[in-house]
C-alpha positions as CSV (number, residue, x, y, z in Angstrom):
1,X,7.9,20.0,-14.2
2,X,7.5,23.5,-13.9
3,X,10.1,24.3,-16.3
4,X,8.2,23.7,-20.0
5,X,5.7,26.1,-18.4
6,X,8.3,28.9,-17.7
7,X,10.0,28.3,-21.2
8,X,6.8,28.7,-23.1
9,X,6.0,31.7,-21.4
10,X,9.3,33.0,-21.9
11,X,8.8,32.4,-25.4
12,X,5.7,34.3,-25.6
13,X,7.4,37.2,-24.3
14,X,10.0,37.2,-26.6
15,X,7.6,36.8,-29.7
16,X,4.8,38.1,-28.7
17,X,4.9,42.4,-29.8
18,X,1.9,44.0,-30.1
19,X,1.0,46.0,-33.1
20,X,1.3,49.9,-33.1
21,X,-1.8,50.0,-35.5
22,X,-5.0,50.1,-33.8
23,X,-6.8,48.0,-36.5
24,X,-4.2,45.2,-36.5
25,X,-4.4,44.4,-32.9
26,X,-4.8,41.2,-31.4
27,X,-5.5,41.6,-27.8
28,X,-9.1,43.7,-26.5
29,X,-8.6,46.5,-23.7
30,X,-11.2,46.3,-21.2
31,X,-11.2,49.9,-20.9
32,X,-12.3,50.5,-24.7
33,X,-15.1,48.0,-25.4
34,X,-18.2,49.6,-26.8
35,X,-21.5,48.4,-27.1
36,X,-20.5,49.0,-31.4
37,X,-17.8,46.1,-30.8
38,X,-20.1,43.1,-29.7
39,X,-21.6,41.5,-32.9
40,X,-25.7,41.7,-32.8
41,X,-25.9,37.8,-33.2
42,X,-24.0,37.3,-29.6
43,X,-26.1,40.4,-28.5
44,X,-29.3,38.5,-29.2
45,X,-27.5,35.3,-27.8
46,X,-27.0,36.9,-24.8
47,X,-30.4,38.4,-24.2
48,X,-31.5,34.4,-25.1
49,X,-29.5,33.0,-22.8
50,X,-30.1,35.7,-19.4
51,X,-33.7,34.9,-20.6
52,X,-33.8,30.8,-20.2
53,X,-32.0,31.4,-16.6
54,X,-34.4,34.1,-15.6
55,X,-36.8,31.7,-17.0
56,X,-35.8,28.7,-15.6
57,X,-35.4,30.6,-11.7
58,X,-38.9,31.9,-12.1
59,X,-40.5,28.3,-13.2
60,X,-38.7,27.0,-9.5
61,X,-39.9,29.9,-7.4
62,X,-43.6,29.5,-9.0
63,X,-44.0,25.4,-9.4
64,X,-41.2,24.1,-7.3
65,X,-40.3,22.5,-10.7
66,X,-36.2,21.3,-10.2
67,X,-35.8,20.2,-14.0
68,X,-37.3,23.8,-14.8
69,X,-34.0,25.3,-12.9
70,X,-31.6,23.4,-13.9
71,X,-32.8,23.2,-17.4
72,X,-33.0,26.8,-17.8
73,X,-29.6,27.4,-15.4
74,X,-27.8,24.8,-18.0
75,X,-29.0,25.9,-21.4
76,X,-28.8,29.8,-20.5
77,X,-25.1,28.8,-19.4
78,X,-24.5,27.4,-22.8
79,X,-25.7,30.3,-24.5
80,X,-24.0,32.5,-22.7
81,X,-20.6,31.0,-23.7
82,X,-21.7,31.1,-26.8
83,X,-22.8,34.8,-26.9
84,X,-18.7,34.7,-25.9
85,X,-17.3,32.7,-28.4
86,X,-19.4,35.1,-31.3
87,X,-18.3,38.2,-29.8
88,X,-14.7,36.7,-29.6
89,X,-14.8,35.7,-33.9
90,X,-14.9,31.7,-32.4
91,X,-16.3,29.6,-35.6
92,X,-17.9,27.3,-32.7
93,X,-20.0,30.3,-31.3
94,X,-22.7,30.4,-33.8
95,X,-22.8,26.5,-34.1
96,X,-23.2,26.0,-30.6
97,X,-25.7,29.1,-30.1
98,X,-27.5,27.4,-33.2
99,X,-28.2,23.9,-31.5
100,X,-29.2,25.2,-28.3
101,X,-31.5,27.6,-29.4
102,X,-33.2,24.3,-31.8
103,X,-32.9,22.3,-28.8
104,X,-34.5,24.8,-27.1
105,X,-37.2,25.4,-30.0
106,X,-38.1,22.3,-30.0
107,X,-38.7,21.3,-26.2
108,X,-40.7,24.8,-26.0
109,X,-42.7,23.7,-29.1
110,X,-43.8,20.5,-27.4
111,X,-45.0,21.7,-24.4
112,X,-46.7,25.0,-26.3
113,X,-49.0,22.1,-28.1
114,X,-49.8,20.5,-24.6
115,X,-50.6,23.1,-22.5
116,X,-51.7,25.8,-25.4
117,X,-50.1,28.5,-23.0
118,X,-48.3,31.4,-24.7
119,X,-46.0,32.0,-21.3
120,X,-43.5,30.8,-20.9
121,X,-43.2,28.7,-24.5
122,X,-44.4,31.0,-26.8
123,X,-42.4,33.5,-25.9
124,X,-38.5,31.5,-25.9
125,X,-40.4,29.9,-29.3
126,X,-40.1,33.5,-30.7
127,X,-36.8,34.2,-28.9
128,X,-35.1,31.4,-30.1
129,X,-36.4,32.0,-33.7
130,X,-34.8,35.2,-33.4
131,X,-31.7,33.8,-32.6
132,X,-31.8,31.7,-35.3
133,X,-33.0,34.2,-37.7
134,X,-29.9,36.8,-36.7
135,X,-27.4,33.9,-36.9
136,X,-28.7,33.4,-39.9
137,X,-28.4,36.8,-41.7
138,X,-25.7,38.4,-39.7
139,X,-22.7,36.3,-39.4
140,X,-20.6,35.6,-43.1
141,X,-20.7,32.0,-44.9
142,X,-17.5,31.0,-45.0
């Protein structure tokens, strides 16, 4: 069975040449990535997303609160791939980013209106409104 693997691969080899040009290639070199290649919408998506796990560590430490961590541990995951999928051109990036940071908008804006505490709502309200806001006016409508 391991056969279709090694043909496909094979393949790939054989079709596979990288471009001499610098602007047509495909493929990123580690070595050469600048801070001026990563989009600012998966910048800001990035930041959002360190910011929920930070969060969501901090509300466990302080209150003992389980859903707070895992909550915070889950959504900054997702946003994290999607601060990926934007730097990497993926048309699911800024969808995905887009929903969690509403789901995210909205579950902070309920609890802001119960407790009436700027920390730690407030502040992913704003975060996540920023998110939207640079999705919004950054990335081309296709």
């Amino acid at each position: 069975m391991i056969w279709p693997i090694k043909a496909s691969l094979y393949l790939l080899q054989v079709t596979y040449r990288p471009s001499t040009d610098p602007l047509k290639t495909l493929y990123r070199q580690p070595s050469k990535i600048d801070m001026a290649d990563i989009p600012f919408a998966a910048l800001v998506t990035l930041l959002y997303g360190i910011l929920a796990i930070v969060g969501g560590t901090i509300g466990y430490r302080q209150a003992g609160s389980k859903v707070s961590l895992i909550s915070g541990v889950i959504s900054g995951f997702l946003l994290l791939v999607a601060a990926y999928l934007l730097w990497g051109g993926a048309a699911v990036g800024p969808l995905l980013s887009a929903i969690i940071s509403l789901i995210l908008i909205v579950v902070f804006a309920i609890r802001w209106f119960k407790t009436r505490k700027f920390m730690p709502a407030g502040l992913m309200i704003m975060v996540g409104v920023v998110n939207l806001a640079t999705l919004w006016l950054t990335l081309p409508i296709n």
